[in-house]
N, C-alpha and C positions, 0 to 999 in steps of 0.2 A: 220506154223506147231507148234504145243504144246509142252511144255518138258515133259515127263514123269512126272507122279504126284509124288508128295515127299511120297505119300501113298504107295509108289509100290516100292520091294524091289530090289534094284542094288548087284549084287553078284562079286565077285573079286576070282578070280581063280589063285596063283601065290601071294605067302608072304613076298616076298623080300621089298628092299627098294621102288622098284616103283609099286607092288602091297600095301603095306602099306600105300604110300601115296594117292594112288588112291582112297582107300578105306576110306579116312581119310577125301578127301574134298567131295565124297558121303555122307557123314556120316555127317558132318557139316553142309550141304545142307540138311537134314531132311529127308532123307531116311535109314529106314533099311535095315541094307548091311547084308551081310553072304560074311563069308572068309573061302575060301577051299585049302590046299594044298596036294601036292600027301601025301609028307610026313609027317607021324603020329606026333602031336599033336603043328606041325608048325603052323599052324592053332590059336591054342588058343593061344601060345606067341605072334604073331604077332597084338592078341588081345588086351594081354594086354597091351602089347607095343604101339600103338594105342591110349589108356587108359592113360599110363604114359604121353603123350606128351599132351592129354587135360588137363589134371590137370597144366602142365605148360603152358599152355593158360591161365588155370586161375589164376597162379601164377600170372603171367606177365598183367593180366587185360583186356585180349582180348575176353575172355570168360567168362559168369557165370554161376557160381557153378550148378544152378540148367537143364542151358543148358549142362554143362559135363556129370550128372547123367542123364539127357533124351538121351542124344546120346551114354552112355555107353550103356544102355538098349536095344536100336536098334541094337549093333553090335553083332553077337552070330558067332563064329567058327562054320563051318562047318564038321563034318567027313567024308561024303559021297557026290558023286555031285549031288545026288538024292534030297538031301536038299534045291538045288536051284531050284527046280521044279516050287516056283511061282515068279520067278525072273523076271521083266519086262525087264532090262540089264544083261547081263555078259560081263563083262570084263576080260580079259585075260593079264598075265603079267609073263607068264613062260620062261624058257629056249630058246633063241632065235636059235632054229633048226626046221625047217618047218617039220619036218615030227612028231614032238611032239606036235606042235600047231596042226595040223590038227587031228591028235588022238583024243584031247582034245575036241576039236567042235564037232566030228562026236559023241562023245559021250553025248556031251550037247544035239545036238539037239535030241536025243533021249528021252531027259527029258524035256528040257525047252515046255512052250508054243508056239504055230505057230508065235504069234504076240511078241514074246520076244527077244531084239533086241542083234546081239552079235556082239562083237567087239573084236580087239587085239591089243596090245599096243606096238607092236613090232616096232621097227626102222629100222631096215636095211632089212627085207623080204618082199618080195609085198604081199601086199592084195589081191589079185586076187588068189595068188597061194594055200594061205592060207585057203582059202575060196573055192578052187577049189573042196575039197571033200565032199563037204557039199550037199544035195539034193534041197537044198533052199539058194542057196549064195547071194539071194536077199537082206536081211535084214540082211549082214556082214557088217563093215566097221570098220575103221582103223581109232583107239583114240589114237593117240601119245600124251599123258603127258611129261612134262618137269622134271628132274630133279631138287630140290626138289616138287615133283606134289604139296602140299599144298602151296608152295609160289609162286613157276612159274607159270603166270598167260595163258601164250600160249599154246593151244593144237591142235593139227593140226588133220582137222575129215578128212578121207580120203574114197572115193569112189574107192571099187573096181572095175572092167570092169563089173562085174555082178551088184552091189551093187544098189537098186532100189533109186529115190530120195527122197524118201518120209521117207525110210530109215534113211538118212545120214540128211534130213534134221532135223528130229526130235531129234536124234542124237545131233547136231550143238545145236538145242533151249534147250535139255538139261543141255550142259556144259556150255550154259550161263546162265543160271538159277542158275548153280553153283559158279556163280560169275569170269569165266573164258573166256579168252579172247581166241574163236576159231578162226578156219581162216580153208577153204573149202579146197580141193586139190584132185585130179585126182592120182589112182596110177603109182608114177613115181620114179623111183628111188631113195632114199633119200628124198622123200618128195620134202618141201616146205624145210626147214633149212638146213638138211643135204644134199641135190643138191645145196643149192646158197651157201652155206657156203665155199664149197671145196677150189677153189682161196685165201681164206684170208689165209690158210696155205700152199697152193700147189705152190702158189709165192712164200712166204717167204723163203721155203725149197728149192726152185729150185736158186733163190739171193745166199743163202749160199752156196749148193752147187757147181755150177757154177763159182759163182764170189768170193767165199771166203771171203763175209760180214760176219762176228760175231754175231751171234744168238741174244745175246743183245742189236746191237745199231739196227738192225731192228725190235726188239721189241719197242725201245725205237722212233723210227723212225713212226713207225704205230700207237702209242699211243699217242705221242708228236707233231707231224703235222697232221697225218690222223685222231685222234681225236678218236681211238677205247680203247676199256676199258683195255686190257689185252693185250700181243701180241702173233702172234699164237704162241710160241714157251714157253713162259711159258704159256700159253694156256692148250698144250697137254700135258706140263708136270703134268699140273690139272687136266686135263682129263682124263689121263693115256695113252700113245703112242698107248698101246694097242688095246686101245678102239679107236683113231681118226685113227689109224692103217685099223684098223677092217672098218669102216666105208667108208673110203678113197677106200679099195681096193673092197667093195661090191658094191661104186655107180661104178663104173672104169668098175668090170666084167658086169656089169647089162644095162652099155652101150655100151654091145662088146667092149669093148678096145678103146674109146675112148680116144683121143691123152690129150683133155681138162679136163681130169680129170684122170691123169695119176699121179698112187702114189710115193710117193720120196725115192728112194735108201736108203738113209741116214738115214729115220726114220725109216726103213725098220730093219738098222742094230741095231737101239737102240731097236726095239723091242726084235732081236734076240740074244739080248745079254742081255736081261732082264733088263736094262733101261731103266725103266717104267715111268719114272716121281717121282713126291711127295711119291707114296706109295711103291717104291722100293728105296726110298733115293736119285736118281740120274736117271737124263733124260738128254732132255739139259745144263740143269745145276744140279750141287750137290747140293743136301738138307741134306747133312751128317753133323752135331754137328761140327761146327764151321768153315764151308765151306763160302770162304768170297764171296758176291753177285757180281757177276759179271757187272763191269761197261762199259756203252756206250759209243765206241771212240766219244771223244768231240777233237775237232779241239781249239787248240790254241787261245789267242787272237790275232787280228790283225787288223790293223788300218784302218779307215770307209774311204772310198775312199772319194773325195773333192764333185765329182759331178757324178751323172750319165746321160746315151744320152736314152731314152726310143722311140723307136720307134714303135705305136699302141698304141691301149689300155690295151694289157697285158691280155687280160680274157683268162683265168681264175683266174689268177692270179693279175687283176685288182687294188685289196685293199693294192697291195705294191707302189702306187703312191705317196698318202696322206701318207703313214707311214713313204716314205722314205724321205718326204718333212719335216714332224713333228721330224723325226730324226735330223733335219738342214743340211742336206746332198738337194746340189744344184740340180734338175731336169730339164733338157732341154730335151722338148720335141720334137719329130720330127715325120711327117708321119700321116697320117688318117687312114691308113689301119690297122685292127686289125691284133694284131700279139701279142709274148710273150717274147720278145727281149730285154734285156738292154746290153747297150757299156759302159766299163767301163774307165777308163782314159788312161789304159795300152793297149787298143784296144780292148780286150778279150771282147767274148758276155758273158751275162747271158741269158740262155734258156731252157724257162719250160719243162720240160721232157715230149718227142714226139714220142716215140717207136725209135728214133736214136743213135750213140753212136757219145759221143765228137771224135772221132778217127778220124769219117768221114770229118769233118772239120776245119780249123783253128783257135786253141785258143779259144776253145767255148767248156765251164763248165754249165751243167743242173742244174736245180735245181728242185724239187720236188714238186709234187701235193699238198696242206694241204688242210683240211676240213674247215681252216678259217685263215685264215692269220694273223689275228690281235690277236688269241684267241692259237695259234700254238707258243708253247716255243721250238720247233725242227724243224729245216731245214738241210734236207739232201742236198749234192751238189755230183754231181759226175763228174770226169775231164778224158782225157786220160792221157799215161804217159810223151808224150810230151808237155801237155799245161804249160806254161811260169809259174812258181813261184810263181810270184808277178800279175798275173790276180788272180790266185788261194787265193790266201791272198787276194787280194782285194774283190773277191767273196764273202770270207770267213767275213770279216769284216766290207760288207754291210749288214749282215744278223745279226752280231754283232750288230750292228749299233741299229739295230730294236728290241734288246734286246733278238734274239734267240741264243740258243745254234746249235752251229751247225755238223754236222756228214757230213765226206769226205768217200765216199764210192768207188770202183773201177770202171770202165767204163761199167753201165750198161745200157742197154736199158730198153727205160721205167720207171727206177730206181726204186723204191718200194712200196708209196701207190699210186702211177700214172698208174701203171701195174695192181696193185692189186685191186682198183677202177675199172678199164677199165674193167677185166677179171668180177669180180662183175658183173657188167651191163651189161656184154655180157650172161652170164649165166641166170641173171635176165627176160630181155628183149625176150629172147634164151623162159622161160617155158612159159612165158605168151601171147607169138604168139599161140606156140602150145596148148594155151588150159586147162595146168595141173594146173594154181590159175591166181588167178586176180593181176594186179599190184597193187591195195591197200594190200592185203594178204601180198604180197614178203614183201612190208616194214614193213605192224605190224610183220610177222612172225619174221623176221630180227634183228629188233627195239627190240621185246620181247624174240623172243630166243637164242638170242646168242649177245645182248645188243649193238648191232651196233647205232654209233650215230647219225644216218639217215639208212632210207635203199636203194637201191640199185637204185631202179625206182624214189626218191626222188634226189637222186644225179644227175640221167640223168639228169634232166631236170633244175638244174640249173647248170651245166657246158653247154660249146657250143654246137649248135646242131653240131654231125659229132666229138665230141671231143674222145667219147671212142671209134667208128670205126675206126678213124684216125688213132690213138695210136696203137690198135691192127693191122691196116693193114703193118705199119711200121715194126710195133714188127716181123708179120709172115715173112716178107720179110727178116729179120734177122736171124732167127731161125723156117726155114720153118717144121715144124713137123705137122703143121698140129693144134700145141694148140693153136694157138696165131689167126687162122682165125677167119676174124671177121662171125659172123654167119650170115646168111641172111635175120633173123629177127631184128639184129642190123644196118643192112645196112638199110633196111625198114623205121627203126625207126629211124634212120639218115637223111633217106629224109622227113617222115614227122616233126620232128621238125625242119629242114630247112627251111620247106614250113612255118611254124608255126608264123617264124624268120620271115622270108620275108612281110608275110601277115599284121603284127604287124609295 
């Protein structure tokens, strides 16, 4: 399928920040846009505005002069939506209340042409619905842009249940045209990002909660061993509670009250009490004028035990063999069977966190999932409160040993990026059974929207096969609600990379 010619004008409905930028990499892309808003004369500031930010393109050397003055000349304010009559696109970027979106269409299509494709850029409302008033909701579909739209390269094109494919695919060949990295997707709750995203904060909040970890060293805990950019907690505070608020509770309603995506008390209250994040001064943390940053409980130092007893080969966890040999720390090893087990001098185990809690057993401290072992400056450990001291310190300054800092956490199952991994790939695994994007999409969408460093279906498959089922079956038998079941698309996908293993 062809993209629309760059001859043929794209029109932008809605002047805000994400209709601006929408309008902005059209308009770079060599099409005459036309910008309409309700309100009188939004429109032409939004233009110039627009105008202001080429010209610092060309400040900055990324544009030339004579490219700024051909793509000022294409962009022309709108007053009426009559003016979009030869529009090949409209895009939509208004008020996100479905019964305004749909006003706004049934009014386009009174004007557009048959063959004029429209779209809405809405996040949290289905396509379907949106579209539902329309006499032709064939050639609807759903452009979710990223925040900031001219840099974020991911746009997720979405088919509504009506949406025809000839539609969505032409659609798709456009925003690549426009140098933009799409990715397909089915109307489904929250898309592609905002459905897999949900766990990477709905863990986190339920740790604090629950177990009374400090907002910061599970930041510092998901950034430092799980290897992600931000953590969700000054995350939302970026985002605005508000907004990951907002979001959080419309994918929840939109799957009946689904247990796995169930929003957090907590953040619930920082919204209602107008603790908003960054742009109210104070969210999880103070942004207030000389509010000091809150630091990650770091564990003491303490002395590298003489030797350790390793029994298996440790996968997932594998790569602290050789670390802990290069450390000069003695390795005896014992056993063929895979496992993730070390005995440390004082008898106490080390063992990878497996949806169980140290309670259950004697003198045995977990320690956490990382994205890479050797490349991981944070290692969480978590103990019950009867485990012996001096295993504890020992735990603590094998990990030492290997140059990481380490975080003692309270007795959690699963502990933090080992839960929040697991829920990840359960969610993951969970849309791409049913149909709603493909397992390549989850990772670029993943990887490019919301900067994960890997995605979700890339992780499955180099941990064990059966490794995030495992976890989560444990987890549910702990905390039967109902979130923690592994889904039966994960179990699926349990057996066939077992089979995979085997075959190999």
């Amino acid at each position: 399928m062809t993209a629309i010619d760059t001859s043929r004008t794209v029109a932008v409905v809605g002047t805000g920040t994400m209709g601006q930028g929408i309008a902005q990499v059209a308009l770079v892309a060599g099409h005459p846009v036309r910008l309409h808003d309700a309100v009188p004369g939004r429109a032409g500031e939004a233009a110039a505005a627009i105008g202001a930010r080429l010209d610092r393109l060309v400040e900055k050397g990324r544009m030339a002069p004579a490219e700024r003055d051909a793509a000022r000349a294409r962009l022309l304010p709108a007053t009426d939506l009559a003016e979009l009559a030869d529009a090949a696109l409209v895009v939509e970027a208004v008020l996100e209340q479905l019964a305004v979106k749909q006003e706004l269409f049934t009014e386009l299509e009174k004007i557009v042409a048959d063959e004029c494709l429209l779209a809405t850029n809405t996040s949290s409302l289905s396509v379907t619905s949106v579209a539902g008033a329309l006499r032709n909701p064939a050639r609807f579909v759903g452009l979710h842009f990223f925040n900031p739209a001219p840099l974020l390269p991911l746009v997720e094109v979405v088919s509504g249940h009506a949406t025809e494919g000839d539609a969505a695919e032409r659609v798709y060949a456009t925003v690549l045209a426009w140098g933009k990295t799409p990715v397909r997707c089915a109307d489904t709750p929250g898309f592609i990002v905002n459905r897999i995203a949900r766990p990477f904060y709905a863990e986190a909040f339920a740790v604090h909660e629950e177990h009374g970890v400090d907002p910061a060293t599970i930041d510092a805990i998901l950034r430092e061993s799980g290897g992600f950019k931000m953590g969700p907690f000054e995350l939302t505070d970026l985002i605005g509670q508000d907004v990951n608020e907002a979001v959080t509770r419309s994918v929840w309603e939109s799957f009946f009250h689904s247990p796995k995506f169930l929003p957090s008390l907590a953040q619930r209250r920082l919204v209602e009490s107008r603790r908003l994040g960054r742009k109210s001064g104070h969210g999880w943390f103070s942004y207030e004028e000389g509010a000091a940053k809150p630091e990650p409980h770091t564990a003491q130092p303490q002395d590298a035990p003489e030797y350790v007893v390793i029994e298996g080969d440790l996968e997932p966890a594998g790569a602290l063999v050789d670390m802990i040999r290069e450390a000069g720390i003695e390795v005896r090893q014992e056993g063929e069977d895979a496992g993730t087990r070390l005995i440390l001098p004082s008898g106490g185990q080390l063992v990878l966190a497996d949806g169980q809690l140290s309670a259950e057993f004697r003198d045995v401290v977990y320690f956490d999932l990382a994205l890479d072992y050797r490349s991981a400056t944070r290692i969480a450990l978590s103990a019950a409160h009867d485990v012996p001291a001096h295993t504890l310190a020992q735990a603590t300054g094998l990990f030492q040993a290997l140059g990481k800092k380490v975080s003692v956490i309270p007795d959690v199952p699963g502990m933090i990026v080992a839960r929040t991994v697991a829920m990840l790939i359960d969610v993951a695994v969970d849309a791409a059974a049913k149909r709603v994007v493909s397992e390549a999409d989850i990772d670029t969408a993943m990887r490019l929207g919301v900067n994960y460093p890997q995605g979700p279906m890339e992780w499955s498959r180099k941990l064990p096969a059966g490794w995030a089922h495992d976890l989560l079956d444990l987890l549910h038998g702990r905390c039967p609600t109902g979130r923690y079941a592994p889904s039966l698309a994960l179990f699926q996908h349990s057996l066939a990379g077992a089979e995979g293993e085997d075959a190999s």
